[in-house]
BALOBA-1460 file (C-alpha; in Angstrom, 3 decimals):
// residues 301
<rec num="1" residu="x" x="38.790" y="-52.033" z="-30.258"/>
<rec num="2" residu="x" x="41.274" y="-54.490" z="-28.724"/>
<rec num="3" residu="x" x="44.248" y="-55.920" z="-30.582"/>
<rec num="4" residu="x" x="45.729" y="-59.084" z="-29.928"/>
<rec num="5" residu="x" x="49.707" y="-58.871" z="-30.912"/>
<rec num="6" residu="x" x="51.608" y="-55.202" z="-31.704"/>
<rec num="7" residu="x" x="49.831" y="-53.280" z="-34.184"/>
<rec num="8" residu="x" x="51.397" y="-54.233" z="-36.801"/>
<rec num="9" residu="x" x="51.347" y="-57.407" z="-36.673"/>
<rec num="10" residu="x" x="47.144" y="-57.138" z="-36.648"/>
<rec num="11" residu="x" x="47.183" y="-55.396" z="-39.894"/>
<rec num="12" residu="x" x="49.641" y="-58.097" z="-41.391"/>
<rec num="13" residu="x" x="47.163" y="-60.773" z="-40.119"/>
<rec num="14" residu="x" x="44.406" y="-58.834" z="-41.933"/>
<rec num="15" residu="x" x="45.942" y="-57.922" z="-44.842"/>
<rec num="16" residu="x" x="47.105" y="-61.994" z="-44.980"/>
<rec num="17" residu="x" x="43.703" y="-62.758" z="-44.956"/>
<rec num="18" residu="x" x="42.089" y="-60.246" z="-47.247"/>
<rec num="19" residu="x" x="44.971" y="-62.179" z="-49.542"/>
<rec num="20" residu="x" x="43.837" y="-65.474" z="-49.014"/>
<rec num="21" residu="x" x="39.951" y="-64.797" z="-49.808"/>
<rec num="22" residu="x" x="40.742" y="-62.377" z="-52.865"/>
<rec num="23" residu="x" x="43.176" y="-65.320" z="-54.051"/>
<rec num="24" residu="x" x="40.037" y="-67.553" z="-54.201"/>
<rec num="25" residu="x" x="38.242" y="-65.406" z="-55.991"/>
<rec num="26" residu="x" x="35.978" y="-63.435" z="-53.758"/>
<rec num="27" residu="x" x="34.991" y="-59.774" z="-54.654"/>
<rec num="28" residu="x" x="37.258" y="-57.135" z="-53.155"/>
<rec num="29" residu="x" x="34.241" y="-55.557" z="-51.563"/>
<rec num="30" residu="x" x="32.778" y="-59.127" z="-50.151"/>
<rec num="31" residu="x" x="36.600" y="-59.702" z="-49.082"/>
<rec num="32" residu="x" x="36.367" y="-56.521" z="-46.820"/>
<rec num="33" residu="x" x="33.066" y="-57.528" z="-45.704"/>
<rec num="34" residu="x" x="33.792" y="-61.076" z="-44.641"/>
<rec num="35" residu="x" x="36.884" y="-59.967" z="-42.060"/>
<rec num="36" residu="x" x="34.574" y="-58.494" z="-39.883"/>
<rec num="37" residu="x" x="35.648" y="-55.522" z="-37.648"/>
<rec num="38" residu="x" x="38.976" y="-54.342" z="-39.260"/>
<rec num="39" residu="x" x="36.877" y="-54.194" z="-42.841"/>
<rec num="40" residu="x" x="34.062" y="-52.809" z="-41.478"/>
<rec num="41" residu="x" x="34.977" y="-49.434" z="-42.134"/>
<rec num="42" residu="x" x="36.907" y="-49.773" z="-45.716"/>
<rec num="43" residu="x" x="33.791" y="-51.628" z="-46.359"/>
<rec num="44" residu="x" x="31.683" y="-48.599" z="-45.553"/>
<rec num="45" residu="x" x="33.487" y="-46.593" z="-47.539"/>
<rec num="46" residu="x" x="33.742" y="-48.565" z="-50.443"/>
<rec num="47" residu="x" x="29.620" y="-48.562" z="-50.095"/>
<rec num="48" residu="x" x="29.260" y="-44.722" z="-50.114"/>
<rec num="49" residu="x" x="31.376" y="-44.502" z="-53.133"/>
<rec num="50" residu="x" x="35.147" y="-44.102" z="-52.379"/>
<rec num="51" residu="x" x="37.364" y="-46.108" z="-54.328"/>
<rec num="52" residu="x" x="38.932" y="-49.259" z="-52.559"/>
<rec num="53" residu="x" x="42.376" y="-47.365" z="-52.129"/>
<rec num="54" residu="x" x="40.997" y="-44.091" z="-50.641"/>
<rec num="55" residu="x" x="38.825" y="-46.357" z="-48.493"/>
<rec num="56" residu="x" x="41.596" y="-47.984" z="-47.184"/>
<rec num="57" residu="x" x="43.469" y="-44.289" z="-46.459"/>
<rec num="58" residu="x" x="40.528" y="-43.821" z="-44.263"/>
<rec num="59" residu="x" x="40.926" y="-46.904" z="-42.681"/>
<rec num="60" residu="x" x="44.496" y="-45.646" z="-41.753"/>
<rec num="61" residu="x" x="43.083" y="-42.394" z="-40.076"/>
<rec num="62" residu="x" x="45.096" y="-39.211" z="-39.049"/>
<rec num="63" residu="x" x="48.373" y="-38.892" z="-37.248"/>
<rec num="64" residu="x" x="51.980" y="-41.347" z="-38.088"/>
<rec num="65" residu="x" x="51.157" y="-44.435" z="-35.977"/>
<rec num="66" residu="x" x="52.667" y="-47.441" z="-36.914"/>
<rec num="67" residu="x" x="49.143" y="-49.098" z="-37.890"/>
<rec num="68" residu="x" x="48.370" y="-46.021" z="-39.760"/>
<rec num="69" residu="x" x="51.400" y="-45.786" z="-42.153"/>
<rec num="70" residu="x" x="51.093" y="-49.246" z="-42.426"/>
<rec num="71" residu="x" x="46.887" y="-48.906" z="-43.615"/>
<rec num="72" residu="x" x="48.519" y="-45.966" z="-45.423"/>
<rec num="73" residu="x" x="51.005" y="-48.140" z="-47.547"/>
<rec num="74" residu="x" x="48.199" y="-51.283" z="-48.103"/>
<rec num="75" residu="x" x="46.495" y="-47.860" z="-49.825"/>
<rec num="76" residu="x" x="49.195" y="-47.757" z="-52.010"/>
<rec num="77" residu="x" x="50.135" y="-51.261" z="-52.647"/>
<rec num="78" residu="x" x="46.379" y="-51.641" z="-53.848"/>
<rec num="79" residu="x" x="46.528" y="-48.520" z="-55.983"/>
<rec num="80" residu="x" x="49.839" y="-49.706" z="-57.345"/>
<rec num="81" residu="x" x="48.839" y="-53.240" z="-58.315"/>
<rec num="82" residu="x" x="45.169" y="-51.558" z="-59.633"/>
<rec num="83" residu="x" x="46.752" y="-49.443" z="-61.928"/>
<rec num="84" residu="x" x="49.453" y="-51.681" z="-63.132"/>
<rec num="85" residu="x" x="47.534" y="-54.436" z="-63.050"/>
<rec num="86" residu="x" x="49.203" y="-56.454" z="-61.035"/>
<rec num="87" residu="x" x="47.176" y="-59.351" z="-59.236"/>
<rec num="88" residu="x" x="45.660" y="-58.047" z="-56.249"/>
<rec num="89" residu="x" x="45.887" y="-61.154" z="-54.151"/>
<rec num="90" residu="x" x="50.084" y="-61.861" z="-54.696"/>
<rec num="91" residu="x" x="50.601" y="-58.045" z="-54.101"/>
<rec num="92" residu="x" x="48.817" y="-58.232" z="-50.528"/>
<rec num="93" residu="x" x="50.540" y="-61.620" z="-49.973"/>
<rec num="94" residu="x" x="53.956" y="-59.911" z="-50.585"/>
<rec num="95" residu="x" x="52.808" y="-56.947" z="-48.479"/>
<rec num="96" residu="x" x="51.725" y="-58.823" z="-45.003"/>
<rec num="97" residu="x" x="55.269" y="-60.592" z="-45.637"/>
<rec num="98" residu="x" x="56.869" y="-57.278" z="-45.613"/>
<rec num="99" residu="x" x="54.379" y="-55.821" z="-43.000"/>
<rec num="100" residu="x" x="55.772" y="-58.864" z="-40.449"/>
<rec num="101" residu="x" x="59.503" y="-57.817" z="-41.531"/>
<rec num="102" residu="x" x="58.742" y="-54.384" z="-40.155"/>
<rec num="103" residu="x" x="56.648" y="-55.441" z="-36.837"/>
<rec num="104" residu="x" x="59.388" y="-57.863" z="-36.296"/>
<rec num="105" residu="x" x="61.611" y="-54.497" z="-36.436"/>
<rec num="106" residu="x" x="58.878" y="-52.833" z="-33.737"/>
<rec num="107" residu="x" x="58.915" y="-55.899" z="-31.667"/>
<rec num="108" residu="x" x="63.117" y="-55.412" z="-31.350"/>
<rec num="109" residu="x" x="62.800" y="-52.040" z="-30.994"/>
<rec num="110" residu="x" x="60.606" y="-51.994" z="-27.261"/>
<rec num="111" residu="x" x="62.807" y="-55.169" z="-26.827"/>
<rec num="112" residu="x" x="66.159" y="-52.657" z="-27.041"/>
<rec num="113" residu="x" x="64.497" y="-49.804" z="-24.983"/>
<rec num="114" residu="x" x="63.336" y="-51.784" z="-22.292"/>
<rec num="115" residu="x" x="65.714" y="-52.021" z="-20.256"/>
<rec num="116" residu="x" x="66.891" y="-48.145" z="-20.716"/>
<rec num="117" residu="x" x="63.032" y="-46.655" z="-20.177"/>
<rec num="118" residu="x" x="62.670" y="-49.358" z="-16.814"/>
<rec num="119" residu="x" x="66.004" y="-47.599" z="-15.944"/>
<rec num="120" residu="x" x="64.616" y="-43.917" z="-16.398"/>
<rec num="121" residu="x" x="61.119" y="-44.991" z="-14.312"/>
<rec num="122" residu="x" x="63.371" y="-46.170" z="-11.575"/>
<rec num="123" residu="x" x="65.261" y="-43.342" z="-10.903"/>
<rec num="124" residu="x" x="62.549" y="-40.958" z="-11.706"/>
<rec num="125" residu="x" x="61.193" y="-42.172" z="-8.348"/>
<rec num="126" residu="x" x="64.402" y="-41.685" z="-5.783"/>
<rec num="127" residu="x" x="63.467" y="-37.977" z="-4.920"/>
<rec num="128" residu="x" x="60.505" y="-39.442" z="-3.516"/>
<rec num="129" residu="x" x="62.360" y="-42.309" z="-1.493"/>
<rec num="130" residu="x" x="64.331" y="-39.820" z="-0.025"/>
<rec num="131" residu="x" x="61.312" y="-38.207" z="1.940"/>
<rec num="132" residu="x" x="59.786" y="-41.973" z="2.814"/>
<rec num="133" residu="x" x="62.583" y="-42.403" z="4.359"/>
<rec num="134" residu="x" x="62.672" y="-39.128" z="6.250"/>
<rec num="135" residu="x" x="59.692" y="-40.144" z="7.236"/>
<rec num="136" residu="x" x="60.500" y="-43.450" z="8.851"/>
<rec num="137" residu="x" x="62.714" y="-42.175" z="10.397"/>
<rec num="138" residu="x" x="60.781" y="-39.894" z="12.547"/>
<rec num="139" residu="x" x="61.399" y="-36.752" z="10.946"/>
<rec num="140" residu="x" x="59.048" y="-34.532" z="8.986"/>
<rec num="141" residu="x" x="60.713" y="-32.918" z="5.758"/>
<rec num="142" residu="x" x="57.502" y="-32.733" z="4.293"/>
<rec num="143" residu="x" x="56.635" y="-30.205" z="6.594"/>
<rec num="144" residu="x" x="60.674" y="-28.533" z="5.920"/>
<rec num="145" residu="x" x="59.397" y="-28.243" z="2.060"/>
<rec num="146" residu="x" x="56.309" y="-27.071" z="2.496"/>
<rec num="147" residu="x" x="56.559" y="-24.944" z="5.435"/>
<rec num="148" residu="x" x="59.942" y="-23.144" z="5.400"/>
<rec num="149" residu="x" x="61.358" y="-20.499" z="2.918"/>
<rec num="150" residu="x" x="64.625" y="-22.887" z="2.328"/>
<rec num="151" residu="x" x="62.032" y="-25.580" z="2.128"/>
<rec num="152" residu="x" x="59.929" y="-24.105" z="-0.135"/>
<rec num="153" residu="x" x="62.977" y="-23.295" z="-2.603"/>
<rec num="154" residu="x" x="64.148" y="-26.990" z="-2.541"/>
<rec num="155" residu="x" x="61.062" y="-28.204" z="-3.574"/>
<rec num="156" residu="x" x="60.790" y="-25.493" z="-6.123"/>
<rec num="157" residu="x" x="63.995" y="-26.208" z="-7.584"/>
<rec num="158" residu="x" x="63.471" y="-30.131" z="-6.895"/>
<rec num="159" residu="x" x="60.441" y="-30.355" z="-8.452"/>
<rec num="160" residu="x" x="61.739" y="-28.324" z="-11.685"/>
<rec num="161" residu="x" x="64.378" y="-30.651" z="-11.916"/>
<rec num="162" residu="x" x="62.213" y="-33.623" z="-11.598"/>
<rec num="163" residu="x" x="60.211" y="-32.477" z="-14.655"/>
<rec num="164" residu="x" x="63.207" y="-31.381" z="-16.546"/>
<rec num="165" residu="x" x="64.506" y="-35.038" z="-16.208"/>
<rec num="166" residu="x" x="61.206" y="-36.487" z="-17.095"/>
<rec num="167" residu="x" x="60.959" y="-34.003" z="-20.156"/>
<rec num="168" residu="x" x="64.530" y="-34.986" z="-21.392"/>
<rec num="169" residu="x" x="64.433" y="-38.968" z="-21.374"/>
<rec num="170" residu="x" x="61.242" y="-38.465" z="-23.257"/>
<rec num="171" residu="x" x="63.319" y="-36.879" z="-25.512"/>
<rec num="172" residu="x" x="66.246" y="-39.219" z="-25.929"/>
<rec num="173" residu="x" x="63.517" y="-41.806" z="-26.134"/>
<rec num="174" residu="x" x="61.754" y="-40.158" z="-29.214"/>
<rec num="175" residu="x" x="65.156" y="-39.585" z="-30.477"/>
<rec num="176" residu="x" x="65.894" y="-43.724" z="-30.458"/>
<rec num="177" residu="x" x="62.832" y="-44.525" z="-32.063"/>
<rec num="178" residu="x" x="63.144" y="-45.077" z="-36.082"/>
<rec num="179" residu="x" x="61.851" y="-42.304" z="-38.194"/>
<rec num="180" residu="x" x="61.193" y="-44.612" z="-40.966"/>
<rec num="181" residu="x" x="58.300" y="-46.424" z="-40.033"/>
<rec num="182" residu="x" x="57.989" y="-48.349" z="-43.447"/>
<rec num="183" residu="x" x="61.224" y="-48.954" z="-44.742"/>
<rec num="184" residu="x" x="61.920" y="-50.444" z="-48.179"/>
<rec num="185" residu="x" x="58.260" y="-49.628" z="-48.893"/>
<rec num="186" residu="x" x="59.288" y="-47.716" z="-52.129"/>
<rec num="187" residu="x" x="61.052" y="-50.719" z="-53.881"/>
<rec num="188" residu="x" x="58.023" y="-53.122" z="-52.538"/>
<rec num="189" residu="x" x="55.708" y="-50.666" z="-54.931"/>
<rec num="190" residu="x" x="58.381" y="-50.725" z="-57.693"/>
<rec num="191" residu="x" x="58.390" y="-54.835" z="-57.708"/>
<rec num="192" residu="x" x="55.063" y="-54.618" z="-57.344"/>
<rec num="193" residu="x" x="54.559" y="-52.712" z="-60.505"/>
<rec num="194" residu="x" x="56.758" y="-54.474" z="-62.495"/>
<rec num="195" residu="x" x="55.768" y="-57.592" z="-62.164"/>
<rec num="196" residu="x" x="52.228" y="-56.242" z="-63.469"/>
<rec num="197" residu="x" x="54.152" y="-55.676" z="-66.991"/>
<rec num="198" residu="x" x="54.418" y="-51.745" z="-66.523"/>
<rec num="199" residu="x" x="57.520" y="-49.915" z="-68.198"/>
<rec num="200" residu="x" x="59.714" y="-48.988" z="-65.545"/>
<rec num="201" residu="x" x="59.063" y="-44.982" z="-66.378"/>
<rec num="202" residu="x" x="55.504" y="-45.586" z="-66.281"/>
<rec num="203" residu="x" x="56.004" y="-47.906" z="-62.594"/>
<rec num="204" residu="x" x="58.223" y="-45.140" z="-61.106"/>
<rec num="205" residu="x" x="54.947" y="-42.499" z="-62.168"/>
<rec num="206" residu="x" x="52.683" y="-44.864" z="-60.231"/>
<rec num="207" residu="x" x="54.424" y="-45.081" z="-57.403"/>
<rec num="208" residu="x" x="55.167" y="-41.448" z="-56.915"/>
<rec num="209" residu="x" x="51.299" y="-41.195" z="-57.330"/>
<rec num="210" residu="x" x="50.549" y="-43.791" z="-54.945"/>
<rec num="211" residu="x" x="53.113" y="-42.605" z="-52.110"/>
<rec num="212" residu="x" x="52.172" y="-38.842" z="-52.677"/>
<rec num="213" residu="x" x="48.084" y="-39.644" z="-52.249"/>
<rec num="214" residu="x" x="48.612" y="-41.793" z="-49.164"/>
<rec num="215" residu="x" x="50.845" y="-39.298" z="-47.368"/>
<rec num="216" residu="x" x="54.176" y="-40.501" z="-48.219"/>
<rec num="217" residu="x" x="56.933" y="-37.865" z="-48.995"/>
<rec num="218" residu="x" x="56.972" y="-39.080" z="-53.446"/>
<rec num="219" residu="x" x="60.757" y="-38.897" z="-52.954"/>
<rec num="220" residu="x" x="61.043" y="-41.720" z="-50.503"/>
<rec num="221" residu="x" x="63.517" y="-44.142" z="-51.264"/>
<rec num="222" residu="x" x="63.985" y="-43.289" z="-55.097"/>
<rec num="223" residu="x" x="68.116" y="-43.498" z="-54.490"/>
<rec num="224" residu="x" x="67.696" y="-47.180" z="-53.765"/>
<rec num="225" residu="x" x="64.881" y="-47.839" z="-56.135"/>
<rec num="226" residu="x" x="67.353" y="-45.790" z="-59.020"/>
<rec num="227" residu="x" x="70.115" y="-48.032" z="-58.012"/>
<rec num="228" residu="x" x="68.625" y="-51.574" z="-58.362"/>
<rec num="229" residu="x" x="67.371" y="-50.627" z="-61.643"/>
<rec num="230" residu="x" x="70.395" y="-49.571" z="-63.012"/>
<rec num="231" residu="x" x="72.032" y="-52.956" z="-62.082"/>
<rec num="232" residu="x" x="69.129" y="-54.482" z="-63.550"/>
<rec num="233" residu="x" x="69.428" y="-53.054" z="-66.850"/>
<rec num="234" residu="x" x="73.354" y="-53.480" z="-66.549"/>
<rec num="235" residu="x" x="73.194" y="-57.209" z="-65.798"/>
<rec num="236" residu="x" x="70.139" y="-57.721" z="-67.439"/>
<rec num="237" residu="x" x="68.010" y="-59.285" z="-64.873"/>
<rec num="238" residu="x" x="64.335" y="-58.445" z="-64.248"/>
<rec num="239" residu="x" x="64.168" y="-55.777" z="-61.718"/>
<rec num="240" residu="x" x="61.163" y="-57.351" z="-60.004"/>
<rec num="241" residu="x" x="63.440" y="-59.923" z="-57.415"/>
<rec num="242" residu="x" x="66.077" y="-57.423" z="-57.300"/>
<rec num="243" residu="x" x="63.637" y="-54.703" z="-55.827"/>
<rec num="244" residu="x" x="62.488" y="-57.140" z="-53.296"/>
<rec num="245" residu="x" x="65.881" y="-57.930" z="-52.063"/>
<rec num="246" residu="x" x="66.499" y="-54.320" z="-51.491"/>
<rec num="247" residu="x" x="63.562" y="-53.979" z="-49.717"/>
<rec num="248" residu="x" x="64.242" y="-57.011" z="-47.423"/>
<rec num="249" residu="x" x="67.995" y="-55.033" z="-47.192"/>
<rec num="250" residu="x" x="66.361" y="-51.838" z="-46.074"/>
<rec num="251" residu="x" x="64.139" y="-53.689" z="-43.080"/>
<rec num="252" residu="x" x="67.445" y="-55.075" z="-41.795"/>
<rec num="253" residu="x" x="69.348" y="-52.040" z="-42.258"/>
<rec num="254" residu="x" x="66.262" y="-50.234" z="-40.074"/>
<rec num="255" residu="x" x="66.478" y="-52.807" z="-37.697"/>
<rec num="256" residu="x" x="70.344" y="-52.727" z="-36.967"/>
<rec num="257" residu="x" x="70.197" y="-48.729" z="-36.451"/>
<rec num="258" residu="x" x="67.389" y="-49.164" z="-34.115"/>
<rec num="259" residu="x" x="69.454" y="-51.256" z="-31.954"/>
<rec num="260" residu="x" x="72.088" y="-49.302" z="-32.186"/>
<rec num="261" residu="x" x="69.776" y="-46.408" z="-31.301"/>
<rec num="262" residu="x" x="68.650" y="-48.344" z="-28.161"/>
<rec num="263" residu="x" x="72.216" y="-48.958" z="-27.162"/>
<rec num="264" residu="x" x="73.272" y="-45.238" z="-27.103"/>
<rec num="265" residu="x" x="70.021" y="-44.535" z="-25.414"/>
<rec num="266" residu="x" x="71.119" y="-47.091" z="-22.723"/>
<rec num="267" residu="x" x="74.218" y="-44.714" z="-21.858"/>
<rec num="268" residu="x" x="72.831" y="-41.353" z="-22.345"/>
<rec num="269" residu="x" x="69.683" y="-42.080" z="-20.344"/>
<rec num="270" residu="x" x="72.467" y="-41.269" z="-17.435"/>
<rec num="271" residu="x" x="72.825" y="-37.669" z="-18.475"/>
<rec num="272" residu="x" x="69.194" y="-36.886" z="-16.946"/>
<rec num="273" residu="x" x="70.227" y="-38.943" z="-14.037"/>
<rec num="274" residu="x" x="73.259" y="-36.929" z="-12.902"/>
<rec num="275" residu="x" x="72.011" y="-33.723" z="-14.009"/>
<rec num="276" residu="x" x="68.498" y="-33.299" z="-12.894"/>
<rec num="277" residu="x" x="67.785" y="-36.285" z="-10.901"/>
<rec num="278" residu="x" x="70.358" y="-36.877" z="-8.560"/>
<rec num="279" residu="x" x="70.351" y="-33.179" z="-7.652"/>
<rec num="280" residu="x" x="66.483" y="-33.185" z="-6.904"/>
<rec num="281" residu="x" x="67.020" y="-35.941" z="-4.759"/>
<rec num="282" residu="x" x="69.223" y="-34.054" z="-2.630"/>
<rec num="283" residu="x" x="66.901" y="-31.093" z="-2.620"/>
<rec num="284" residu="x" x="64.007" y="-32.998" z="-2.269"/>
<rec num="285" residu="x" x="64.893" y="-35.863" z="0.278"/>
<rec num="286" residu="x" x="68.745" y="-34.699" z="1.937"/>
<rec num="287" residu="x" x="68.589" y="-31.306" z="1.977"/>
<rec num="288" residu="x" x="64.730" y="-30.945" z="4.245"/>
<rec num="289" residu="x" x="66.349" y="-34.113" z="6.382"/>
<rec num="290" residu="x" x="69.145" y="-32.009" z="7.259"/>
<rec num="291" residu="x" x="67.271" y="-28.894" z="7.834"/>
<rec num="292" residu="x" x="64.590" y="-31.111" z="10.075"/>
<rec num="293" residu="x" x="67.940" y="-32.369" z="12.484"/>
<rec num="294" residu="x" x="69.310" y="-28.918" z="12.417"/>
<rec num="295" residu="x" x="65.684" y="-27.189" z="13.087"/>
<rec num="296" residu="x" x="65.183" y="-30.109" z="16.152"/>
<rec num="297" residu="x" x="68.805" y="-29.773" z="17.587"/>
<rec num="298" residu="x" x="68.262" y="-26.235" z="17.394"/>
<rec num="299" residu="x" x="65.491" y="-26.631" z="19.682"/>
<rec num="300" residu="x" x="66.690" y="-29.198" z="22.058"/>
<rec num="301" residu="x" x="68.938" y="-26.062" z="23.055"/>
């Protein structure tokens, strides 16, 4: 199935609208039914007897997409709100809010790395400019590399290099992207427990539940969660507001260090260049042009 927008931005737009019919007092399982192809499948589930929270975790399927860990934490908003009571419709409202905060992350994110992974394509491709141009210019190195010993060591050691340098920006790439896919997600379940009217002992239960069952680690963000609460119950505020605004700290916070991510990518995308690339051009499109003039001088004698 096609999406139109990044992924997460689709399941904000469905979970916004899921929001909008529940808020107008359609039943959850109609509500599934009536968005057509993203429900078809929660709705299926629901029908064979899952509960509307594991339905939704199947919705999210294997693996740690973006989509999925964002299914995955609808699955625990819903089993948050359900067993604090919470209203169903306000909690999914507050979630697709928070679900554009983090595609709006996603979005700056392949904005950032653009420029660096254009950068690593570009280069990736001057080993192979090198014989082109050996080419043109009426020599043949492709027949140095594949039909020589020297020749058949340069493209050894070219190629090698070539998929060394390929192997490491896809590492420095992996290494910029954020590891927390859903940040501020734990103090989005607090606030949405609390405003339901649960104790805070008895909220902090339920969302260790809800995170654990839907593949979250049941630690994640409890530091931050254990911090607003204690200025809560210093100053005397409901937590509720206070949890949000940490949340809303944490997606900034995630998107600042994935720029700054991006920008150190930027700079050591050049290590692969001058290590691996660079030399396999020389193998691969120098070295078999020099052997070719060598090999044809040699002969003109």
């Amino acid at each position: 199935m096609k999406r139109a927008g990044p992924p997460l931005e689709s399941v904000a737009s469905t979970v916004q609208k899921l929001a909008v019919l529940l808020g107008a007092g359609v039943p959850p399982v109609a509500a599934w039914r009536y968005l057509g192809e993203p429900g078809r499948e929660v709705t299926a589930a629901i029908e064979g007897g899952l509960s509307i929270p594991s339905a939704i975790r199947s919705r999210a399927g294997p693996g740690a997409s973006p989509a999925g860990r964002a299914w995955a934490g609808v699955a625990a908003a819903w089993q948050v709100a359900s067993d604090a009571g919470a209203p169903i419709a306000s909690t999914l409202r507050e979630f697709a809010r928070s679900l554009r905060a983090i595609a709006a992350i996603e979005r700056d994110i392949e904005t950032a790395l653009a420029g660096p992974r254009a950068t690593a394509r570009l280069v990736m491709v001057l080993p192979g400019l090198g014989i082109v141009f050996g080419v043109i210019l009426g020599l043949n190195p492709l027949a140095v590399l594949v039909g020589t010993p020297a020749g058949a060591a340069c493209l050894v050691a070219g190629v090698g290099l070539m998929a060394g340098a390929w192997w490491w920006n896809r590492r420095l790439v992996a290494a910029a992207r954020p590891r927390d896919l859903t940040p501020g997600l734990r103090c989005d379940l607090m606030a949405i427990a609390v405003a339901g009217g649960t104790s805070l002992d008895r909220a902090s239960a339920a969302v260790d539940r809800a995170l654990g069952e839907n593949g979250f680690d049941p630690s994640l963000g409890r530091d931050d969660v254990d911090k607003v609460i204690a200025l809560s119950r210093a100053a005397g505020v409901p937590a509720a507001e206070l949890l949000r605004s940490q949340a809303d700290q944490s997606r900034l916070g995630a998107a600042a260090e994935a720029e700054r991510r991006a920008s150190v990518l930027a700079v050591r995308l050049m290590l692969p260049l001058g290590v691996c690339v660079l030399p396999a051009f020389m193998l691969l499109g120098v070295v078999p042009l020099l052997i070719s003039v060598i090999s044809s001088t040699v002969v003109g004698f």
